[in-house]
N, C-alpha and C positions, 0 to 999 in steps of 0.2 A: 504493500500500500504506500510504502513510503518515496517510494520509485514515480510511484502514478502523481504523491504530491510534489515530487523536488520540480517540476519544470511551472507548475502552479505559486509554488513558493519563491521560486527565484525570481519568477515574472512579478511579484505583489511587492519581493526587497529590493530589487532593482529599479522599480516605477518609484518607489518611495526615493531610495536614494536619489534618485535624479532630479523627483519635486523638488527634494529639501538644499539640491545644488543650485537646481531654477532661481530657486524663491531666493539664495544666499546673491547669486549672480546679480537678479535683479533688483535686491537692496542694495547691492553695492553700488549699483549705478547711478542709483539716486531716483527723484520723480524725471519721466520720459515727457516732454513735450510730442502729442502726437498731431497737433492743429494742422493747419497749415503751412506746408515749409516744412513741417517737424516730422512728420512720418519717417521719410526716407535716413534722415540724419539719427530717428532712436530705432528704425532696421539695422542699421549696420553699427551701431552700438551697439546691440543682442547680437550681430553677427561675428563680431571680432571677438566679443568677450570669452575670456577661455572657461567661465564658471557655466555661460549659456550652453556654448556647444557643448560643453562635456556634461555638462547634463542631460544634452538630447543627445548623446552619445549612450550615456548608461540608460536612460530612460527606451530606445531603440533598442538597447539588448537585451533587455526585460520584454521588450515585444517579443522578440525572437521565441524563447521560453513559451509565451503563453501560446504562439501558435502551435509549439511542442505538443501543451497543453490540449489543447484544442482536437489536434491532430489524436488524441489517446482519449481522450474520457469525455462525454457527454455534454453539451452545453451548461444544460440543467444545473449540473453538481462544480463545472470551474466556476461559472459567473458569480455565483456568490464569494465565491471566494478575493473577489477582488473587494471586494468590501471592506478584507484587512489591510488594505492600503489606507483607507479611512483612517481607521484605529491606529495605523502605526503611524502616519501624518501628524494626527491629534498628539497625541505624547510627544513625536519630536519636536514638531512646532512649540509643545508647551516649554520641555526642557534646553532646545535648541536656540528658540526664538523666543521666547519669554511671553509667548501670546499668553492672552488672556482667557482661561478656561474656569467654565461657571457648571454650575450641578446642572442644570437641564443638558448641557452638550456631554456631559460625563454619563449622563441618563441615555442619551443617544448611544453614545458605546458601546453601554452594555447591553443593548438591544440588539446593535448591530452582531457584537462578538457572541449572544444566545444563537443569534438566526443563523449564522456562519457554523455556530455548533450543530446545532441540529441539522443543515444542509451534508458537512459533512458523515456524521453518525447514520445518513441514510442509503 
């Protein structure tokens, strides 16, 4: 079983790692003007920066995985499974990015992480 979940799992750590690259790239950058004028000059900001692309570098390999995925087991039983990307966002965002997490979105969680339980257990 644990065969069936490594390409499941590495697709859920991989998307996560490359959000929490995304997200670090595009604070570093600062706010983006996208007005008028501004589009083209904050594209190719996100395009030089090496936190962007190598985020959609790792977030791209994680694709790979889950078509793995895909390719072996049922729709049905991987898609929920991306929901632990949620779960592991929320924690790192909390400890990584010092965002702001309140009990109704900690409520969310542990809904999410029951439903993903019982998805798998079926």
């Amino acid at each position: 079983m644990i065969a069936l979940l490594l390409p499941i799992l590495l697709s859920v750590l991989l998307g996560v790692v490359g959000q929490l690259i995304l997200k670090h790239g595009m604070t570093v950058m600062g706010r983006l003007d996208i007005g008028v004028g501004g589009l083209l000059p904050a594209l190719w900001r996100m395009a030089t920066s090496p936190y962007v692309v190598g985020g959609l570098l790792i977030y791209v390999g994680g694709t790979f995985f889950w078509l793995l995925a895909l390719n072996r087991l049922d729709l049905t039983f991987v898609y929920p499974f991306a929901s632990l990307s949620y779960v592991l966002i929320f924690f790192a965002s909390w400890l990584l990015f010092h965002e702001n997490v309140g009990p109704l979105r900690v409520a969310g969680m542990v809904v999410i992480c029951l439903g993903v339980l019982l998805v798998a257990r079926s």
